[in-house]
GULUMVO-9989 format. One line per field, with one value per residue: residue number from 1; chain; x, y, z of N, C-alpha, C in turn. Coordinates in nm, 4 decimals. Atoms other than C-alpha are relative to their C-alpha. Layout:
<pts>
num = c(NUM | ...) .
cadena = c(A | ...) .
nx = c(X | ...) .
ny = c(Y | ...) .
nz = c(Z | ...) .
cax = c(X | ...) .
cay = c(Y | ...) .
caz = c(Z | ...) .
cx = c(X | ...) .
cy = c(Y | ...) .
cz = c(Z | ...) .
</pts>
This chain:
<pts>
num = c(1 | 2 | 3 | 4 | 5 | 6 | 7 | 8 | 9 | 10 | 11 | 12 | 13 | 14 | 15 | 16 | 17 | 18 | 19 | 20 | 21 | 22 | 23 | 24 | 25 | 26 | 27 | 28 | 29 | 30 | 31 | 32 | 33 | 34 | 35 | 36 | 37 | 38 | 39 | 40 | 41 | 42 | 43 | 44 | 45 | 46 | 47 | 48 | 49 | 50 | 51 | 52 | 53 | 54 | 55 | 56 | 57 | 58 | 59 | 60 | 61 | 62 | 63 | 64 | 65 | 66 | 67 | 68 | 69 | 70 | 71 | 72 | 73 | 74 | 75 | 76 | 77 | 78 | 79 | 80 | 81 | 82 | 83 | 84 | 85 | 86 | 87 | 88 | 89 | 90 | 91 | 92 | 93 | 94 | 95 | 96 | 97 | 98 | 99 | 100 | 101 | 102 | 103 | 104 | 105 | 106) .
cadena = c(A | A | A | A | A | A | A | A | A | A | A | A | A | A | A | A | A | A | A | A | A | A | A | A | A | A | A | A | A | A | A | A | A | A | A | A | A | A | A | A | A | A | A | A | A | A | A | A | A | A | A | A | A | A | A | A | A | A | A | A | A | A | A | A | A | A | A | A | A | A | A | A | A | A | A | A | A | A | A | A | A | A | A | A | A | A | A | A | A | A | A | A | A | A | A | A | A | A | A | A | A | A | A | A | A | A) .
nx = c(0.0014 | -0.0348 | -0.0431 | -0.0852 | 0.0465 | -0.0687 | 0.0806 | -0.0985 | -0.1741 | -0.0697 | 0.0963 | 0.0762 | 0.0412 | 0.1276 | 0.0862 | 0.0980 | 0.0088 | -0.0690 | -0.0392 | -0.1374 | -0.0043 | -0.1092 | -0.0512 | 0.1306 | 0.0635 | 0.1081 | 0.0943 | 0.0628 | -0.0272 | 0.1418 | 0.0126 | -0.0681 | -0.1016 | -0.0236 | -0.1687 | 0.0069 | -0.0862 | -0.0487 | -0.1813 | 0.0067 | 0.1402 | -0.0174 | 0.1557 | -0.0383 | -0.1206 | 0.0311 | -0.0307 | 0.0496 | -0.0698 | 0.0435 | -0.0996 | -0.0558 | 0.1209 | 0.0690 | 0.0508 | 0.1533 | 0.0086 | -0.0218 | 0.0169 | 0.1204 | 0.0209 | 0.1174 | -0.0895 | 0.0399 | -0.0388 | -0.1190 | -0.0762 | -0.1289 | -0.0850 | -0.1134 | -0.0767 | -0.1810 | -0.0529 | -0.1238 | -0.0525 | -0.0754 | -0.1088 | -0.1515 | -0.1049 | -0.0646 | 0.0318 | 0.1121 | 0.1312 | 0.0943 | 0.1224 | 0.0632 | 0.1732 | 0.0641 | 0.1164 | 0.1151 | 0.0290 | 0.1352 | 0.0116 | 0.1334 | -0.0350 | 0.1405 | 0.0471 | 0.0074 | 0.1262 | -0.0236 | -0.0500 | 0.0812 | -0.1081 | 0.0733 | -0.0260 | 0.0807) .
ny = c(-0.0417 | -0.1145 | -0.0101 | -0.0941 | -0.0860 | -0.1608 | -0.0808 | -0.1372 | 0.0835 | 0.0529 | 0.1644 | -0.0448 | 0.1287 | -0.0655 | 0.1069 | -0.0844 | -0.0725 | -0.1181 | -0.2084 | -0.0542 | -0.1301 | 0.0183 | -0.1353 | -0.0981 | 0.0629 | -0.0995 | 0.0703 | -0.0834 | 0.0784 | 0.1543 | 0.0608 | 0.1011 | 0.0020 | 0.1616 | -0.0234 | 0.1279 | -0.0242 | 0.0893 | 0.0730 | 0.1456 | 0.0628 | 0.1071 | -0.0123 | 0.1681 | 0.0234 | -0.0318 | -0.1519 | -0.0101 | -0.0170 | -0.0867 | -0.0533 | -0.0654 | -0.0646 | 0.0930 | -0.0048 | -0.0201 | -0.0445 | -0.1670 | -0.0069 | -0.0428 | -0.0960 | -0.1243 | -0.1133 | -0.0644 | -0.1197 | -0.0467 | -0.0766 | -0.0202 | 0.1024 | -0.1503 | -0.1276 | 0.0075 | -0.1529 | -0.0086 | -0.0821 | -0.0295 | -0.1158 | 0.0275 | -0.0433 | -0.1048 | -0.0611 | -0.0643 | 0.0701 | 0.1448 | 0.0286 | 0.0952 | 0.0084 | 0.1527 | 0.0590 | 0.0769 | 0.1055 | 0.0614 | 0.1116 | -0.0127 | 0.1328 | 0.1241 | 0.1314 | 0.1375 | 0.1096 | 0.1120 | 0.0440 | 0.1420 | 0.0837 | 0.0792 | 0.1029 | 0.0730) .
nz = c(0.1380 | -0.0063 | 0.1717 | 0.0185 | 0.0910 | 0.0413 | 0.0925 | -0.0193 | -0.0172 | -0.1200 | 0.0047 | -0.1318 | -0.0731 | -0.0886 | -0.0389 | -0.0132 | -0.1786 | -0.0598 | 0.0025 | 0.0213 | 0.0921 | 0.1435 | 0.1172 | 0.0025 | 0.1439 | 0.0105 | -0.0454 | -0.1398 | -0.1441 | 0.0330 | 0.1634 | 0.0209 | 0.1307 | 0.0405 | 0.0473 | 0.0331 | 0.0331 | -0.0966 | -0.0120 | -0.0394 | -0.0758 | -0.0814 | -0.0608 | -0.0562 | -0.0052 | 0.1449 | 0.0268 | 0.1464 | 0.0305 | 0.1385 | 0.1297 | -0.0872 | -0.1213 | -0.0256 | 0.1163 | -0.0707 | -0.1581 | 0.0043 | -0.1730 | -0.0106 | -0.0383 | -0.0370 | -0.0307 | -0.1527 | -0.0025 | 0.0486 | -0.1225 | 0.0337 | -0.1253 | -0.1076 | 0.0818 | 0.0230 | 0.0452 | 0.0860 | -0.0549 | 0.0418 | 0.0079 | 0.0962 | -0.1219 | 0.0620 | 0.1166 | -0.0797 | 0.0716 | -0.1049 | 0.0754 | -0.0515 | 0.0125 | -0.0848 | 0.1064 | -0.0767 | 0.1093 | -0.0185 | 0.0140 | -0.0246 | -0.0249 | 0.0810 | -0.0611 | 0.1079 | -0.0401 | 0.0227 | 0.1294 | 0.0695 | 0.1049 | 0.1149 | -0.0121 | -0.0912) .
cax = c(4.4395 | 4.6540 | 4.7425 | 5.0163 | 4.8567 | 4.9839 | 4.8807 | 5.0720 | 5.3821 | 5.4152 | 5.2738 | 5.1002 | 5.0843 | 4.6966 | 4.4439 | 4.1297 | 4.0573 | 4.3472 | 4.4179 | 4.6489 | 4.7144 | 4.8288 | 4.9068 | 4.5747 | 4.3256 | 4.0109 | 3.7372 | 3.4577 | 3.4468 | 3.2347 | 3.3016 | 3.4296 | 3.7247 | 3.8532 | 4.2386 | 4.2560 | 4.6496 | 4.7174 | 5.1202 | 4.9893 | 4.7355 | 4.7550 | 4.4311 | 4.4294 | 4.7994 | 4.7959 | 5.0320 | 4.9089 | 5.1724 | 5.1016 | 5.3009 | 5.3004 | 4.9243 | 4.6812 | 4.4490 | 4.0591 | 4.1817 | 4.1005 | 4.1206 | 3.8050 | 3.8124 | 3.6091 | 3.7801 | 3.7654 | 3.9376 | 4.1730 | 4.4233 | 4.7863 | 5.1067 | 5.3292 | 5.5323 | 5.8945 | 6.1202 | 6.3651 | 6.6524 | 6.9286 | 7.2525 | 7.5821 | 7.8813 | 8.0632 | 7.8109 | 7.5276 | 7.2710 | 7.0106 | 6.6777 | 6.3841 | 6.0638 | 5.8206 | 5.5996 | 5.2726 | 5.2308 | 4.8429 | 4.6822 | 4.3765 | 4.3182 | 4.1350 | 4.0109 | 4.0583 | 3.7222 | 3.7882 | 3.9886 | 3.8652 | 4.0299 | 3.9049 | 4.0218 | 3.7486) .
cay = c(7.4845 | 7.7540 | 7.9127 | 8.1672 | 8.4838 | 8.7617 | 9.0808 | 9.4642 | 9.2414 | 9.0974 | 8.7178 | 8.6689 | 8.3382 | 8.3267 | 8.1017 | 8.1746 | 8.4266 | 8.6032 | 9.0020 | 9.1441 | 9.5119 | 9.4599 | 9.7141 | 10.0036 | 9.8053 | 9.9718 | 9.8003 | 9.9599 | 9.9068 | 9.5782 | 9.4545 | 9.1277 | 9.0788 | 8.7750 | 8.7289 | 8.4719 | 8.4814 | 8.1747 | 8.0514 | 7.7492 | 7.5568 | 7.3553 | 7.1476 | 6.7720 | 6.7881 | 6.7770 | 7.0679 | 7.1828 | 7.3649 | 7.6663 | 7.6898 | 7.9821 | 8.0301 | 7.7284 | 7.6291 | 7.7309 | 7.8568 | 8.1549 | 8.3120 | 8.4975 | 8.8337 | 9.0923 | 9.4561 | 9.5971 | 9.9216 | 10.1338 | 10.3505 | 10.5028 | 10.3194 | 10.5659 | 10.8469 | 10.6937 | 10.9894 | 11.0251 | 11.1796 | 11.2912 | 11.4869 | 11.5387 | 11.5878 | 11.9624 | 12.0773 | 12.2024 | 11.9792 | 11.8146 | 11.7132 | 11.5614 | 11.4058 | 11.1866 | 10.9371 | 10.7380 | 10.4363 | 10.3569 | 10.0378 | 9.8414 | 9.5750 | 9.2547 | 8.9622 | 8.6129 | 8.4214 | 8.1436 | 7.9358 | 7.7405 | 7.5291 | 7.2866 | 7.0051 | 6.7726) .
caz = c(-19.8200 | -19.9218 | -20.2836 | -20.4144 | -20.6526 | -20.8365 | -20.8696 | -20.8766 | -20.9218 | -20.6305 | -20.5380 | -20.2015 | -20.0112 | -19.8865 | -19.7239 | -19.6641 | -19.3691 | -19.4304 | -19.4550 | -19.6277 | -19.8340 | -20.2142 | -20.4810 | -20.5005 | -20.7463 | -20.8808 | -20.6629 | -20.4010 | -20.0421 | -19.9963 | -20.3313 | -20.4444 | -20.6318 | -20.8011 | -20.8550 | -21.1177 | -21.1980 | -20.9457 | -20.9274 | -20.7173 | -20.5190 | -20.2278 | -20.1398 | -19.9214 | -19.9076 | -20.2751 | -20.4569 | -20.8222 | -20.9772 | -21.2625 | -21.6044 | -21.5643 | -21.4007 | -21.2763 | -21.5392 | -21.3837 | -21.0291 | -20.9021 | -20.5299 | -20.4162 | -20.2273 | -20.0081 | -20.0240 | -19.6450 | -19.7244 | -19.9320 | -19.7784 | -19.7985 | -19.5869 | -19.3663 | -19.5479 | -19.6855 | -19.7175 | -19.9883 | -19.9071 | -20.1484 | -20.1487 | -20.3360 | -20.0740 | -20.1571 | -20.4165 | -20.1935 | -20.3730 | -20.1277 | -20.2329 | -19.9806 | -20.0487 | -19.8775 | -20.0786 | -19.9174 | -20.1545 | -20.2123 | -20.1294 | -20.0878 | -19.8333 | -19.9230 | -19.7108 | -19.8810 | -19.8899 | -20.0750 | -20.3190 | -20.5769 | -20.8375 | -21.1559 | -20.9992 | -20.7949) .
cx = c(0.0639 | 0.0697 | 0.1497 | -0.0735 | 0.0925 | -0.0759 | 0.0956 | 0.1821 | 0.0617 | -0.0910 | -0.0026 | -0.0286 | -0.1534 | -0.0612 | -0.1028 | -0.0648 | 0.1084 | -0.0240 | 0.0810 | -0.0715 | 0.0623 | -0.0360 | -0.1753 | -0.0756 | -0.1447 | -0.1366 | -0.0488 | -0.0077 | -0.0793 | -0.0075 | 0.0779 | 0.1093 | 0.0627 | 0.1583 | 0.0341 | 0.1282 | 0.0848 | 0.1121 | -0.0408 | -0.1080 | 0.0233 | -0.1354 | 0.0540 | 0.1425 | 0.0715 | 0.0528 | -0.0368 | 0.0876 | -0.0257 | 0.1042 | -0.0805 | -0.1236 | -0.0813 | -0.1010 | -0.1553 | 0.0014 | 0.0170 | -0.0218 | -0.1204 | 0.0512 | -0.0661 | 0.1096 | -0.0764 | -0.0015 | 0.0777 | 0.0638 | 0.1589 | 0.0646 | 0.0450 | 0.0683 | 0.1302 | 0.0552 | 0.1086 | 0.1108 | 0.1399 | 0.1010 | 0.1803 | 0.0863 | 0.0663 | -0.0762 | -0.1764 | -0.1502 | -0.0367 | -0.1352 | -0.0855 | -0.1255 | -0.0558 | -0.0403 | -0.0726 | -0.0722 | -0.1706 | -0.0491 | -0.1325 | 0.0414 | -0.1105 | 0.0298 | -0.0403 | -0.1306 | 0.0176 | 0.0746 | -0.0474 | 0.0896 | -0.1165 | -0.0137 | -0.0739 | 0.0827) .
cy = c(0.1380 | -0.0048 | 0.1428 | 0.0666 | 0.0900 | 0.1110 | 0.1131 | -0.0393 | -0.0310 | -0.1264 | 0.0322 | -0.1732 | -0.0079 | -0.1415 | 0.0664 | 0.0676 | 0.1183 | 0.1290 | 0.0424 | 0.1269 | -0.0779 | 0.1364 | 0.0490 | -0.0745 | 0.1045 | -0.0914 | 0.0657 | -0.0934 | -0.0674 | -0.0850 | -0.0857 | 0.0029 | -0.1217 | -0.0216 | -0.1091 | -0.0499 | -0.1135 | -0.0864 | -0.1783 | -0.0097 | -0.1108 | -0.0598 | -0.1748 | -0.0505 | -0.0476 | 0.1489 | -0.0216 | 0.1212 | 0.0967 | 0.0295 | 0.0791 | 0.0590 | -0.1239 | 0.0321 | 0.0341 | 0.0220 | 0.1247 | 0.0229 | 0.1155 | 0.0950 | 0.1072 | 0.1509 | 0.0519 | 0.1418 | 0.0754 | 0.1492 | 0.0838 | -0.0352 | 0.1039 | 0.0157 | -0.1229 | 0.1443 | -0.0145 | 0.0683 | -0.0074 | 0.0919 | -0.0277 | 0.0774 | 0.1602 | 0.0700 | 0.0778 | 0.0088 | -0.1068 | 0.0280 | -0.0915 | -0.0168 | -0.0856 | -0.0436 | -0.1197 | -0.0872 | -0.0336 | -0.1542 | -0.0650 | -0.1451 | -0.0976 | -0.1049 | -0.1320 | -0.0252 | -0.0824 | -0.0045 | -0.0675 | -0.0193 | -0.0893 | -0.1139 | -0.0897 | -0.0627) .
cz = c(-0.0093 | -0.1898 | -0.0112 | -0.1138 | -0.0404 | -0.0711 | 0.0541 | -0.0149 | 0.0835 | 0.0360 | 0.2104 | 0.0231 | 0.1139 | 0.0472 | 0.0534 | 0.1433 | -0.0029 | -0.0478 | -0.0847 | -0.0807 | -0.1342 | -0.0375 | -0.0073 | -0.1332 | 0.0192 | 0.0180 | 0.1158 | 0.1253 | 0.0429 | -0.0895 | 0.0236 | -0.0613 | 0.0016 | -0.0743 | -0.1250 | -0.0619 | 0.1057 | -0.0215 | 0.0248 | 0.1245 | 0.0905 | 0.0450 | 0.0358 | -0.0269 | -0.1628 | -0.0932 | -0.1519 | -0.0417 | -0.1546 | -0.1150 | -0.0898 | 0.1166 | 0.0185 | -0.0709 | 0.0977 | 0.1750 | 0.0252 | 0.1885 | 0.0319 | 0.1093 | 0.0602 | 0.0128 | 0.1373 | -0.0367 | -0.0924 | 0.0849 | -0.0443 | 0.1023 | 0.0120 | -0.0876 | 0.0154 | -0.0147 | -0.0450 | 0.0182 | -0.1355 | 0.0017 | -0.0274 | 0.0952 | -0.1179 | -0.1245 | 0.0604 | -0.0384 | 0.1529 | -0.0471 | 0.1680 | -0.0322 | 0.0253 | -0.1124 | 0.0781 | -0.1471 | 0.0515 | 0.0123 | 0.0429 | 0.0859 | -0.0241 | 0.1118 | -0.0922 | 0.0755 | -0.0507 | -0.0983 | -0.0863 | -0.1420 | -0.0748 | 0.0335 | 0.1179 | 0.1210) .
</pts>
């Protein structure tokens, strides 16, 4: 069983067990969270298909942690004009452990 979600504007192929970081949401550490914005649903080889979200499916959530990812560093500069610019930036993020999927459909 595996579903596709969206959330921070970016979709996420999950099944339950997995890990992942998405975009920094406002949820404490231990807490549930419930994505309910589901693209699509795979269950007994069986695909269910969202125009544009699956009607009563939602993917279930434990937050582990939130955090910031390693420094990017911006780097700018205009050849012959003795313009340069640098600046890091550490994008925030929280990670969540799928616990389950669940759907409308028996």
């Amino acid at each position: 069983m595996f579903a596709v979600f969206t959330t921070g504007g970016k979709q996420y192929l999950v099944e339950p067990g997995a890990k992942l970081k998405i975009e920094k949401i406002e949820a404490k550490k231990n807490g549930d969270v419930v994505f309910d914005k589901v693209l699509l649903v795979e269950k007994n080889r069986k695909l269910e298909i969202g125009t544009p979200y699956v009607k009563g499916a939602k993917v279930t959530g434990k937050v582990l942690s939130e955090g910031k990812a390693d420094k990017v560093i911006v780097y700018k500069r205009k050849a012959k004009k003795r313009y340069a610019r640098k600046r890091g930036h550490r994008q925030p993020f929280t990670e969540v452990e799928i616990s389950g999927i669940e759907t409308s459909a028996a």
